[in-house]
C-alpha positions in Angstrom: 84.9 -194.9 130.9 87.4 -196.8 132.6 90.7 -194.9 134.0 94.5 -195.7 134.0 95.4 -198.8 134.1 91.9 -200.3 135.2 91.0 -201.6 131.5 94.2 -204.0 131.3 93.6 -205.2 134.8 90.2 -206.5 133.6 91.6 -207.8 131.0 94.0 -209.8 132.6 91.7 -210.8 135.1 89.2 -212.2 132.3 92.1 -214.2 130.7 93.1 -215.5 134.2 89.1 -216.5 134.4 89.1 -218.3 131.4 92.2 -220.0 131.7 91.0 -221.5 135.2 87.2 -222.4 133.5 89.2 -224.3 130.9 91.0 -226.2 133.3 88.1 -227.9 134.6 87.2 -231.4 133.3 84.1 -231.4 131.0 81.2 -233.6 132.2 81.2 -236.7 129.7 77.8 -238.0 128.2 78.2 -241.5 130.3 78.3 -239.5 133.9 76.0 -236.9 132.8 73.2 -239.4 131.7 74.0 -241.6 135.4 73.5 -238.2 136.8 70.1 -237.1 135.4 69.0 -241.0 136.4 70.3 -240.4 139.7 68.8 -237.2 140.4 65.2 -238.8 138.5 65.4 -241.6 141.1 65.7 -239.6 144.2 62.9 -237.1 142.6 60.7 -240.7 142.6 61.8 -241.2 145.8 60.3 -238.2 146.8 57.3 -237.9 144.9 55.9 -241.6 146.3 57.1 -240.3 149.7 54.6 -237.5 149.5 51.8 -239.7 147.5 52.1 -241.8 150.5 51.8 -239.4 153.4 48.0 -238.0 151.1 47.1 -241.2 151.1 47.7 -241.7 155.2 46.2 -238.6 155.8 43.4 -239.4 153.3 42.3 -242.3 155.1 42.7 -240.4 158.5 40.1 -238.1 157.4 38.0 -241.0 156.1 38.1 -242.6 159.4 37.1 -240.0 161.7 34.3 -238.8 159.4 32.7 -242.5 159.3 32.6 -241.6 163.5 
């Protein structure tokens, strides 16, 4: 169990916590949805990236077994 005064310094510092979290602007649905299409769009990025460099090395492979 806590001692002294260590309980209502907690306390305090939970309040001061939650005061500073409530501070903080709230994502809105518009920049939340650009954000998700963002982030999908670099993910596509990436994913053709690496469907690309298969397919290079694919054909590498195809080459020099035809040899």
């Amino acid at each position: 169990m806590t001692r002294g005064n260590q309980r209502e310094q907690d306390r305090l510092k939970a309040q001061k916590k939650a005061a500073a979290q409530a501070k903080k602007p709230k994502e809105s649905a518009t920049s939340l949805a650009k954000r998700k299409e963002a982030d999908a769009d670099i993910l596509r990025a990436k994913q053709k990236k690496k469907e690309e460099e298969l397919a290079a090395k694919a054909a590498a492979a195809a080459a020099t077994s035809k040899k």
